[in-house]
py3Dmol code that shows the C-alpha trace and the ligand (Angstrom):
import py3Dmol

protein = """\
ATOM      1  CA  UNK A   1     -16.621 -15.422   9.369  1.00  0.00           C
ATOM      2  CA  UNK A   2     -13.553 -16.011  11.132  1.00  0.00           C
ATOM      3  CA  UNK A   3     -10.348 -15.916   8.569  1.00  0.00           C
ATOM      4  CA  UNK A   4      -8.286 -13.377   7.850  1.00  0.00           C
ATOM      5  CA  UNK A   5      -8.315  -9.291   7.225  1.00  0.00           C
ATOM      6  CA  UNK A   6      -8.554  -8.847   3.771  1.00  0.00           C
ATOM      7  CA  UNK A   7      -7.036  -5.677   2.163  1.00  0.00           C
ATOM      8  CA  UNK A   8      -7.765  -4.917  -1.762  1.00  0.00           C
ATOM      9  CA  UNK A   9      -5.620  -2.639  -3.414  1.00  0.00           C
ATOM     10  CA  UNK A  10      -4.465  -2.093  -7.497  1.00  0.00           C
ATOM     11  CA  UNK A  11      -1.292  -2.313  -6.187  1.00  0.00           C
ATOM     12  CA  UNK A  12       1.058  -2.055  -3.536  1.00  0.00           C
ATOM     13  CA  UNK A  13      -0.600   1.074  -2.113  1.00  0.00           C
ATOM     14  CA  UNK A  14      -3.022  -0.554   0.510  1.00  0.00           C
ATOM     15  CA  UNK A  15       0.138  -1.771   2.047  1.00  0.00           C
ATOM     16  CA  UNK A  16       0.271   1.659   4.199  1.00  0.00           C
ATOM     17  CA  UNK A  17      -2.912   0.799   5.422  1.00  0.00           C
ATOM     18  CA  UNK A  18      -1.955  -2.611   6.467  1.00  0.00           C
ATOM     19  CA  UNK A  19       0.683  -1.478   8.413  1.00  0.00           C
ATOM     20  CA  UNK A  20      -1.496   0.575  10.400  1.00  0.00           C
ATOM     21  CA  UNK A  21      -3.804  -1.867  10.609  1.00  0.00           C
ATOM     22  CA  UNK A  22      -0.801  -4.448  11.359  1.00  0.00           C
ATOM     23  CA  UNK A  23       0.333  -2.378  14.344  1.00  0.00           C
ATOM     24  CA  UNK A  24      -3.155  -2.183  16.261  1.00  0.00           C
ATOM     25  CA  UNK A  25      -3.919  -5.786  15.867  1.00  0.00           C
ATOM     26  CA  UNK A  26      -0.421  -7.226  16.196  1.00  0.00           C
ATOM     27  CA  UNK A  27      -2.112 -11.065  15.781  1.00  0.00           C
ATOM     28  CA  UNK A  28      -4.749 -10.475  13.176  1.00  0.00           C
ATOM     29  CA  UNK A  29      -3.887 -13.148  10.094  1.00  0.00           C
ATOM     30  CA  UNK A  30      -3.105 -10.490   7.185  1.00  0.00           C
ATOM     31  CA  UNK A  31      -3.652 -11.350   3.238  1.00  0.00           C
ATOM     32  CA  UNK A  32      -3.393  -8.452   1.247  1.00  0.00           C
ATOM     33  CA  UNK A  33      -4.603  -8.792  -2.498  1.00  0.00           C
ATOM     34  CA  UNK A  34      -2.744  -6.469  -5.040  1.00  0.00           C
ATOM     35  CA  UNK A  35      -4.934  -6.415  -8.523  1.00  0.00           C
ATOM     36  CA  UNK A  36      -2.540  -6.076 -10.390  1.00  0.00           C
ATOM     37  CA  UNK A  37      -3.926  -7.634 -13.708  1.00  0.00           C
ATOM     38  CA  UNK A  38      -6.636  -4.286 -13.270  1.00  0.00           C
ATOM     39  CA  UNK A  39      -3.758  -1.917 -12.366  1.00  0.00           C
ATOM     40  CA  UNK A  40      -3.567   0.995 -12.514  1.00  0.00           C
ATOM     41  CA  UNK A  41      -7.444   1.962 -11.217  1.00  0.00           C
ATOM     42  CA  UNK A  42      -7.205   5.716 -11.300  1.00  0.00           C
ATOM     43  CA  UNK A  43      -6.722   6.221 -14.809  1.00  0.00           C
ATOM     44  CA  UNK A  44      -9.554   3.729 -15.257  1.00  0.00           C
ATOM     45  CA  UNK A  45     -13.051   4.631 -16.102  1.00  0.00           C
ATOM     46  CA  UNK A  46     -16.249   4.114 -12.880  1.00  0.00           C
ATOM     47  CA  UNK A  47     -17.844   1.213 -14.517  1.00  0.00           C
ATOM     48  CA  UNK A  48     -14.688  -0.533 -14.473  1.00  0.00           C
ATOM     49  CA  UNK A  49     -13.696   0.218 -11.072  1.00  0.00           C
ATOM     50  CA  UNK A  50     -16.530  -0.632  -9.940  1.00  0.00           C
ATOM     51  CA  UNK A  51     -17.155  -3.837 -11.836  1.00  0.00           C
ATOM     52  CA  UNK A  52     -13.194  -5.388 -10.823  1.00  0.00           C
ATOM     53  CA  UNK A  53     -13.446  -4.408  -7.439  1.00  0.00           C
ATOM     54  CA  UNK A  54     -17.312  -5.553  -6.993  1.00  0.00           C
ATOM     55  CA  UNK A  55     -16.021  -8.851  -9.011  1.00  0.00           C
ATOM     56  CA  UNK A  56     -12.878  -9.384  -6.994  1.00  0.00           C
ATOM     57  CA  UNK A  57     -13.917  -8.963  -3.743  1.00  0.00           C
ATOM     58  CA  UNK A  58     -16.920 -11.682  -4.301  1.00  0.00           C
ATOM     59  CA  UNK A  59     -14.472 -14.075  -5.247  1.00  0.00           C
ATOM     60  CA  UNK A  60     -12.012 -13.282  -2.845  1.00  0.00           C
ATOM     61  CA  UNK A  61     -14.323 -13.260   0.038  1.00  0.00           C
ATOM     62  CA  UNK A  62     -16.071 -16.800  -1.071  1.00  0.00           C
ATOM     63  CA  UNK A  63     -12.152 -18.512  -1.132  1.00  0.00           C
ATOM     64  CA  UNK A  64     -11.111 -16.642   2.336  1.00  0.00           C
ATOM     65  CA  UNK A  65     -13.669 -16.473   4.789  1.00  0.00           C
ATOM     66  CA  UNK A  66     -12.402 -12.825   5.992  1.00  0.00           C
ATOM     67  CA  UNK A  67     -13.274 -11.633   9.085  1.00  0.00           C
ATOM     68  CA  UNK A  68     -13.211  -8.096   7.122  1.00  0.00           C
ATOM     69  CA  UNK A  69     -12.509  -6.764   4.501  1.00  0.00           C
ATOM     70  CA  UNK A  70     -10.481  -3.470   3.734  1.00  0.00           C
ATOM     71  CA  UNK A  71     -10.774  -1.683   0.732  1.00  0.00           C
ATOM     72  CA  UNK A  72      -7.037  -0.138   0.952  1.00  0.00           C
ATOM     73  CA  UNK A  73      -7.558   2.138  -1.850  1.00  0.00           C
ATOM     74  CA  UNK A  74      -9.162   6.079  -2.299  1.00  0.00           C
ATOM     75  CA  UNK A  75     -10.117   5.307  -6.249  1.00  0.00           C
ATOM     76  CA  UNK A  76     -12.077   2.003  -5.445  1.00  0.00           C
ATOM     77  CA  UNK A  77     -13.709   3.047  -2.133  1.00  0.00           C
ATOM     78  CA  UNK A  78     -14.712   6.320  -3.438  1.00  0.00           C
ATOM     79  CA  UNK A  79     -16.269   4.598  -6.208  1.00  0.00           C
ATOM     80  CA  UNK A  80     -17.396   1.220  -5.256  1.00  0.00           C
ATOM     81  CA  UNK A  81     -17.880   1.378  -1.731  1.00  0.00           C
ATOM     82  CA  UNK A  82     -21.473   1.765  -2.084  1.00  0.00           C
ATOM     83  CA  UNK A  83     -21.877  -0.948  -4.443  1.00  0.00           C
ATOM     84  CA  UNK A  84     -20.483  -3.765  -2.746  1.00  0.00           C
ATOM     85  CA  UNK A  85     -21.017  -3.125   0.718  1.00  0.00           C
ATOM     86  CA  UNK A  86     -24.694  -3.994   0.708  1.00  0.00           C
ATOM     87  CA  UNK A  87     -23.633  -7.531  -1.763  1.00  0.00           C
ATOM     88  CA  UNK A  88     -20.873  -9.185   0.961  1.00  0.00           C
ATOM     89  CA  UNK A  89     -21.787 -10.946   3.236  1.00  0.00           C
ATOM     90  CA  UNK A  90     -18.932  -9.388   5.643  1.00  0.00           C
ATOM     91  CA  UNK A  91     -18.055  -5.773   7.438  1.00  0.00           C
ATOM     92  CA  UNK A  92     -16.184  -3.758   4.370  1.00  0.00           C
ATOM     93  CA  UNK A  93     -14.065  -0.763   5.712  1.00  0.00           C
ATOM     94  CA  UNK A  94     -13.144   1.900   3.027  1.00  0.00           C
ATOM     95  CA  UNK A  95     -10.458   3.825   2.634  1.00  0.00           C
ATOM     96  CA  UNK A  96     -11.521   7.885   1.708  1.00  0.00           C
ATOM     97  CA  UNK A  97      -9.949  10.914   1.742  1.00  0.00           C
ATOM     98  CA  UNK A  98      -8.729  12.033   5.287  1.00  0.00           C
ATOM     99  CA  UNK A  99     -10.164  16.146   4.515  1.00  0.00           C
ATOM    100  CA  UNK A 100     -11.566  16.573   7.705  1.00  0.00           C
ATOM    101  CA  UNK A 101      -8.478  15.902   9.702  1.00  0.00           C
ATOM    102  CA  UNK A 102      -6.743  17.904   7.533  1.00  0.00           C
ATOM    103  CA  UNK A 103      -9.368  20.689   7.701  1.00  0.00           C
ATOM    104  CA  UNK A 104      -9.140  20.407  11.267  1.00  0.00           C
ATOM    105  CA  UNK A 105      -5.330  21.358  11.566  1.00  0.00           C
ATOM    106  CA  UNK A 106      -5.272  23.650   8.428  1.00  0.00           C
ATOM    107  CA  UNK A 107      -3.757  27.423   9.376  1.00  0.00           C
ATOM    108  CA  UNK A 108      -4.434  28.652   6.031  1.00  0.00           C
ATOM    109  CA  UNK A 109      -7.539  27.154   5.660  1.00  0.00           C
ATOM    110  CA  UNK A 110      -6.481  26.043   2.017  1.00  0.00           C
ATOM    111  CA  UNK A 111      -5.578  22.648   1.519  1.00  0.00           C
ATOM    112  CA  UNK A 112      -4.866  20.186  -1.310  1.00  0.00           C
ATOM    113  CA  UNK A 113      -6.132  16.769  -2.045  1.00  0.00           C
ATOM    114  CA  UNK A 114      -3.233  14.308  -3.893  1.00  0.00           C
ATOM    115  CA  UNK A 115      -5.198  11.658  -5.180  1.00  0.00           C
ATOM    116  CA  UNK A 116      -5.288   9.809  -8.764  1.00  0.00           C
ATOM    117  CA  UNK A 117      -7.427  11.577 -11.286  1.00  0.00           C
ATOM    118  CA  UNK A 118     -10.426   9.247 -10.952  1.00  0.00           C
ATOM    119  CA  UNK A 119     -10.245   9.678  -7.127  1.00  0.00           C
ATOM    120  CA  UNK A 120     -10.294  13.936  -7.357  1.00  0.00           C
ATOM    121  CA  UNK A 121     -12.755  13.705  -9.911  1.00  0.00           C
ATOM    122  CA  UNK A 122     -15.770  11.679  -7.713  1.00  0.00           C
ATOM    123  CA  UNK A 123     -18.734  13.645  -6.049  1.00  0.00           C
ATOM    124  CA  UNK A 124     -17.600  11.519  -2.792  1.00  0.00           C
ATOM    125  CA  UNK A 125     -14.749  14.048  -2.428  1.00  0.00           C
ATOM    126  CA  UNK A 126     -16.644  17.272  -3.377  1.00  0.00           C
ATOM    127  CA  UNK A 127     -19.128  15.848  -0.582  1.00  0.00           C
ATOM    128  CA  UNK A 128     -16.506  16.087   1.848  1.00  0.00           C
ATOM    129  CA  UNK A 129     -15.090  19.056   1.085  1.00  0.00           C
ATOM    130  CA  UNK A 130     -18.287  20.558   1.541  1.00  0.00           C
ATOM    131  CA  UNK A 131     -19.204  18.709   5.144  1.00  0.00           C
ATOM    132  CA  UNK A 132     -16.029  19.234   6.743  1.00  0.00           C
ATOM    133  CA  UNK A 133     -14.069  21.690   4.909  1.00  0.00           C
ATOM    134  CA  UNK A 134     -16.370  24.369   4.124  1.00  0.00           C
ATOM    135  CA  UNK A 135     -14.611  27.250   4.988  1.00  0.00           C
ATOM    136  CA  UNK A 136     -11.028  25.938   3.280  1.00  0.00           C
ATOM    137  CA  UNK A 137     -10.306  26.583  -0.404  1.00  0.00           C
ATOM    138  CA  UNK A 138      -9.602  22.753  -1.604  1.00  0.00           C
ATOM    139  CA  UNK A 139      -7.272  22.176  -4.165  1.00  0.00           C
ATOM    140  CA  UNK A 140      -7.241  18.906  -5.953  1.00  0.00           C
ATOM    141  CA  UNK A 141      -4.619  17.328  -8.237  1.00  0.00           C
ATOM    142  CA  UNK A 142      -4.525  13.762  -9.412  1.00  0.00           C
ATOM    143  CA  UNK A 143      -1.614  12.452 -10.379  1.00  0.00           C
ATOM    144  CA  UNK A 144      -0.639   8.686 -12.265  1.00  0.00           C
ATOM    145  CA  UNK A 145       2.737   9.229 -12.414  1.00  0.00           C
ATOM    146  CA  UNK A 146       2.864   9.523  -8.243  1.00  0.00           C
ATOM    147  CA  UNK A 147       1.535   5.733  -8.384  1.00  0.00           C
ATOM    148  CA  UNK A 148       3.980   4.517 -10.747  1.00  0.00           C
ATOM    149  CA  UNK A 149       6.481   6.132  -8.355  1.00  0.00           C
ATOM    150  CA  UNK A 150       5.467   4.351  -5.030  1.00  0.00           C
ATOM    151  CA  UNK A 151       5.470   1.080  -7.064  1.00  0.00           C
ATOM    152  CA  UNK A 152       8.720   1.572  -8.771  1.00  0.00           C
ATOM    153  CA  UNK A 153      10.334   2.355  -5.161  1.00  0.00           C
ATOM    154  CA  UNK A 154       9.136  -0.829  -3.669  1.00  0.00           C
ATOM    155  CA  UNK A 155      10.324  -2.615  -6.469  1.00  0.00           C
ATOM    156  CA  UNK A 156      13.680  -1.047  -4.750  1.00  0.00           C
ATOM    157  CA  UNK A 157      14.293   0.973  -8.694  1.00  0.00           C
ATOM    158  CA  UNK A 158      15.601   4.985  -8.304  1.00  0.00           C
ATOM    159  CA  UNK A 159      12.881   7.547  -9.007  1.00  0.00           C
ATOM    160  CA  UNK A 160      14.060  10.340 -10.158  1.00  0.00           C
ATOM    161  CA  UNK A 161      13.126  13.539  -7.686  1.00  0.00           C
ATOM    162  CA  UNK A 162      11.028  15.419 -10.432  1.00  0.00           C
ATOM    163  CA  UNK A 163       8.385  12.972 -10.182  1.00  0.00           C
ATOM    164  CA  UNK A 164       7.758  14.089  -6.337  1.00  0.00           C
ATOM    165  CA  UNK A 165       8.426  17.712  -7.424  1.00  0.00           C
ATOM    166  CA  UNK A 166       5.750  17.817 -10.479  1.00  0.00           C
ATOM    167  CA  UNK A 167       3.031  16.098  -8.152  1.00  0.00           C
ATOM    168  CA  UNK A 168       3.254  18.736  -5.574  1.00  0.00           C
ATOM    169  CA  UNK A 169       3.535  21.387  -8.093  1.00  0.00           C
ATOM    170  CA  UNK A 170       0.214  20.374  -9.681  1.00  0.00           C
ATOM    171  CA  UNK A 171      -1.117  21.824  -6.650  1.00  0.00           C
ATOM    172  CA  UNK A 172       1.190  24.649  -5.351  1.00  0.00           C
ATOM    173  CA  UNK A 173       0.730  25.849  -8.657  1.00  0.00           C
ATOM    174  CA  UNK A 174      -3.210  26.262  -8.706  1.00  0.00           C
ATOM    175  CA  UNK A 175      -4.905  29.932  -7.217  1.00  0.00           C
ATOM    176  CA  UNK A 176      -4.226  30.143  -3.292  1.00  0.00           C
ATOM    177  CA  UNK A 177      -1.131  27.180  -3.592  1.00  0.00           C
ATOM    178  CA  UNK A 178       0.851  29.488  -2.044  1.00  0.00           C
ATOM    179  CA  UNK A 179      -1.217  29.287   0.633  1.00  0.00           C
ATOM    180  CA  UNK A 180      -1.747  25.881   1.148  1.00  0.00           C
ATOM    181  CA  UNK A 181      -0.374  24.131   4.788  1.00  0.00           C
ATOM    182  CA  UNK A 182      -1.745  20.908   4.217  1.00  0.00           C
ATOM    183  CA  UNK A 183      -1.416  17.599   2.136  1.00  0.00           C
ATOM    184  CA  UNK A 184      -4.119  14.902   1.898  1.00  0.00           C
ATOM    185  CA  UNK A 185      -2.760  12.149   0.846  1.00  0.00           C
ATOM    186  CA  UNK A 186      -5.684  10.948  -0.823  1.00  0.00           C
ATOM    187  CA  UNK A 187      -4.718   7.645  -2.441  1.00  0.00           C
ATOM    188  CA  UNK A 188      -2.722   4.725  -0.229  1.00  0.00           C
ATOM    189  CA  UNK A 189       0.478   4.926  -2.843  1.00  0.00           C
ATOM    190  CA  UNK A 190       1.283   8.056  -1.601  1.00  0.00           C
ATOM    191  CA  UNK A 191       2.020   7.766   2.013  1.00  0.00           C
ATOM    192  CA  UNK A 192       4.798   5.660   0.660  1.00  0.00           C
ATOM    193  CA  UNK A 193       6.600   7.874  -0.783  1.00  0.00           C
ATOM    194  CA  UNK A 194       5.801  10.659   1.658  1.00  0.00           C
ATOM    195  CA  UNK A 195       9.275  11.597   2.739  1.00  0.00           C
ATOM    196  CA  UNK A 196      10.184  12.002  -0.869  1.00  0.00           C
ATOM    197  CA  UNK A 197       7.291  14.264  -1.586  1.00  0.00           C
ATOM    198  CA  UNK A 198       8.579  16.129   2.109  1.00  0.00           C
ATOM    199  CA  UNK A 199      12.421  16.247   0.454  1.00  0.00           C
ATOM    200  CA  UNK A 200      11.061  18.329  -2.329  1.00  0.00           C
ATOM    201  CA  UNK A 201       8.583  20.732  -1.008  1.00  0.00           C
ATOM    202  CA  UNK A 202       9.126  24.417  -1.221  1.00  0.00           C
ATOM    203  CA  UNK A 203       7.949  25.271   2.078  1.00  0.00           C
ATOM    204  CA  UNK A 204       7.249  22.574   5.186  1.00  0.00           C
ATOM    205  CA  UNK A 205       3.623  21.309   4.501  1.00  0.00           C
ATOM    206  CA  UNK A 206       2.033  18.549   7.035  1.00  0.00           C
ATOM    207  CA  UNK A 207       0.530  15.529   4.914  1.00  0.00           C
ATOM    208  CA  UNK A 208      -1.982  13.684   6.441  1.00  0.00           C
ATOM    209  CA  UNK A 209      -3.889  10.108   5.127  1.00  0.00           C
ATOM    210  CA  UNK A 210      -6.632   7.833   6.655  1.00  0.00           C
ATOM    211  CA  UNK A 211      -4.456   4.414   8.023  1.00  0.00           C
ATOM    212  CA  UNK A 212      -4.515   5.582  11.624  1.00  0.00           C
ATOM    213  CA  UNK A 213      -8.158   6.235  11.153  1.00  0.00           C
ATOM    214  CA  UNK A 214      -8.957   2.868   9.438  1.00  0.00           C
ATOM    215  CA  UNK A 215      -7.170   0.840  12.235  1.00  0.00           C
ATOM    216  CA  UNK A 216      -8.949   2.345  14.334  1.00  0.00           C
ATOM    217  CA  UNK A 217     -11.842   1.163  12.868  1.00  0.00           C
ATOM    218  CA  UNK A 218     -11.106  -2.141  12.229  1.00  0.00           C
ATOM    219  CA  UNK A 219     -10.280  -2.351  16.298  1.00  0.00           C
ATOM    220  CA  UNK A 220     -13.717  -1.547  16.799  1.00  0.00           C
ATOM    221  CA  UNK A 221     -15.376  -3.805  14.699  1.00  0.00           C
ATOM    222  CA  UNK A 222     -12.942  -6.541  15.739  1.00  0.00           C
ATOM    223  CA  UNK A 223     -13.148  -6.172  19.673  1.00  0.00           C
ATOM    224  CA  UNK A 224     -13.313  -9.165  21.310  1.00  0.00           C
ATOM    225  CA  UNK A 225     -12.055 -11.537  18.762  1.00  0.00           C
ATOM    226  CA  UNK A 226      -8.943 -13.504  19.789  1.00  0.00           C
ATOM    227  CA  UNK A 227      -6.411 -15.323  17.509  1.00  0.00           C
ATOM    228  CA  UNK A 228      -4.962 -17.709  19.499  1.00  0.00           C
ATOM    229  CA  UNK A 229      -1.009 -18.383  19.115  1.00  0.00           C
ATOM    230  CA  UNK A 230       1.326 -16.417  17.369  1.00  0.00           C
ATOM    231  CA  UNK A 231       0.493 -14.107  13.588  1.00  0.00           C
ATOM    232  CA  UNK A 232      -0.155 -16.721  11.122  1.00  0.00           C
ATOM    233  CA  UNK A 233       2.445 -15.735   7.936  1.00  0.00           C
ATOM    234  CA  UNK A 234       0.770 -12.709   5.979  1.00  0.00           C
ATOM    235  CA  UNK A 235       0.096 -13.625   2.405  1.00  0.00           C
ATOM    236  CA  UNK A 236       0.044 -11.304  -1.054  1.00  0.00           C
ATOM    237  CA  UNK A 237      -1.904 -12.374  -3.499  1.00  0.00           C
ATOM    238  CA  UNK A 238      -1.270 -10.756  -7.148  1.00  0.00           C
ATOM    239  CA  UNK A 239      -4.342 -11.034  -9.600  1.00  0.00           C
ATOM    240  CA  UNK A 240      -1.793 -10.262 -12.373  1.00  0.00           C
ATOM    241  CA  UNK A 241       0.832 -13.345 -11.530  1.00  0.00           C
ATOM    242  CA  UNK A 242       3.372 -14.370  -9.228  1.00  0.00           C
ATOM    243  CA  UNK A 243       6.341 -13.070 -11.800  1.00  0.00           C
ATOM    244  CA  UNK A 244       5.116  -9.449 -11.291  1.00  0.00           C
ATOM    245  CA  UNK A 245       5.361  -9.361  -7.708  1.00  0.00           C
ATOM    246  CA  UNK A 246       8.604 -11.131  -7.605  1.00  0.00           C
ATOM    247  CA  UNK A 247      10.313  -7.876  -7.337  1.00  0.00           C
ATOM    248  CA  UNK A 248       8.300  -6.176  -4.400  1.00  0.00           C
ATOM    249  CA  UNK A 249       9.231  -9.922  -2.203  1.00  0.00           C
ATOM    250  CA  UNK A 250      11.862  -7.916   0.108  1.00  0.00           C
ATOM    251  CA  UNK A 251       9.747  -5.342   0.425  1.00  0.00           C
ATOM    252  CA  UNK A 252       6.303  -7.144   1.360  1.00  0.00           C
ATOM    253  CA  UNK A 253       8.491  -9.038   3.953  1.00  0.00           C
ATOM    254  CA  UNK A 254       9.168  -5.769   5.552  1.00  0.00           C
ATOM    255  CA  UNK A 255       5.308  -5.594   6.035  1.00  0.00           C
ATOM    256  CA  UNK A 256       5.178  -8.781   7.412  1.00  0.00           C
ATOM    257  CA  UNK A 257       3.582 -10.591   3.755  1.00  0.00           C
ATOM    258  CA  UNK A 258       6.016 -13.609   4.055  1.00  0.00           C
ATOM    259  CA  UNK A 259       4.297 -15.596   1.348  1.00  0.00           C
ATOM    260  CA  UNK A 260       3.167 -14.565  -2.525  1.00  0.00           C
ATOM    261  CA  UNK A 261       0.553 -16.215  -3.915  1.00  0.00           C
ATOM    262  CA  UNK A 262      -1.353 -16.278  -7.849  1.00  0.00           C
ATOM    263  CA  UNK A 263      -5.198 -15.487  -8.180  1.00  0.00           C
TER     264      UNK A 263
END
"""
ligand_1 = """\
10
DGL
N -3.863 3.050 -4.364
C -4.970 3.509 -5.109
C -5.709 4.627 -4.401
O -5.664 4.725 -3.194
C -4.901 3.785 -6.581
C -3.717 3.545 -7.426
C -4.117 3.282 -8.882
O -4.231 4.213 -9.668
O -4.332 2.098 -9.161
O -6.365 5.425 -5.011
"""
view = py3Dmol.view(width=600, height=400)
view.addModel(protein, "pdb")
view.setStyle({"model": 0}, {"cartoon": {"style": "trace"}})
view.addModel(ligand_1, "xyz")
view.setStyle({"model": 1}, {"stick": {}})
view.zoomTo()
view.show()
């Protein structure tokens, strides 16, 4: 296939992926698909994760032609990534929780995992824990109201600061929080609204998330593959209506998404 990266988020979180992604492959054609008729995922239940995403991406992937497809979302790739990578007929990259970085750097050796409930939840993230942080006490905390946050922001509405405060308590606040040095920001909202979260923390704590990783990626399995001329306009698509992503238009132009599309 020879169209376009595809990113598939709930929202607007996948859209700190795609910047990553944007900045390594500076001519890749972008369209980045917000489900927002299924959002939010992480309060949602597996089966239904599973069957949107699963559902989505077929359809999406028929219509588009992607070169590849990014699953720009911890909930969805840490439960669906199994299930539709063997069904599409094109390379799917997955977005999951960056605890071995984080296990690498960690002083403390105890570290927290900032996902949304459904993410912290899935065996996925107890697997990695145990493969690459096996010596760290992990603390996990899933929080909803963290999404709601990111979206509100990019919507350009005030958040009020004890949003970012309660999410980082949920884990300061567990056994050995007082110990913990580092942050994974385990779902793609969150790196938006990372310098909030940084405002209100008690002590400095280093947060770390997967786009660098994931571009990385996608260079690989895109080297060698030219697209001649200059970036072809990046396109949102909302699953949920034009009229709902009306709002977030200044700020997908600041990630290069010139044009908004229905699904
Ligand atoms: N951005 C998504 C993630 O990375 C989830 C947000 C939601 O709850 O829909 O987990």
């Amino acid at each position: 296939m020879s169209g376009p990266i595809l990113f598939l988020d709930s929202g607007v979180g996948g859209l700190s992926v795609l910047r990553a992604v944007a900045e390594r492959l500076p001519d890749a054609p972008l369209v980045y698909c917000a489900d927002s008729a299924g959002f939010p995922y992480g309060t949602k239940g597996e089966a239904e994760v599973s069957a949107r995403v699963a559902g989505l991406l077929g359809r999406l992937t028929e219509r588009l032609q992607p070169s590849l497809v990014v699953i720009a979302c911890n909930t969805a790739s840490t439960i669906a990534l199994g299930y539709v990578r063997p069904v599409l007929p094109v390379a799917v990259v997955g977005t999951v929780p960056a605890i071995k970085p984080a296990a690498e750097t960690s002083v403390s050796r105890v570290i927290g995992v900032l996902g949304t409930e459904a993410t912290v939840r899935q065996p996925y993230v107890a697997e990695l824990s145990a493969r690459f942080a096996g010596d760290c006490r992990v603390l996990k905390h899933g929080s909803a109201a963290l999404v709601e946050a990111a979206e509100a922001k990019l919507r350009g509405e005030v958040v009020d600061s004890s949003v970012y405060r309660g999410a980082l308590e949920g884990l300061l606040a567990q056994p050995g929080g007082d110990r913990m040095d580092v942050v994974v920001l385990a779902c793609t909202h969150f790196p938006l609204v990372a310098e909030e979260l940084a405002a209100v923390a008690p002590r400095p704590l280093r947060f770390v998330d997967g786009a660098a990783g994931i571009a990385r990626r996608c260079a690989h399995l895109l080297e060698g593959r030219n697209w001649p001329g200059a970036r072809a306009e990046g396109i949102a698509i909302f699953t949920g209506g034009i009229a709902g992503g009306a709002a977030l238009r200044p700020a997908l132009q600041g990630f290069g998404l010139q044009r908004v599309e229905d699904f």
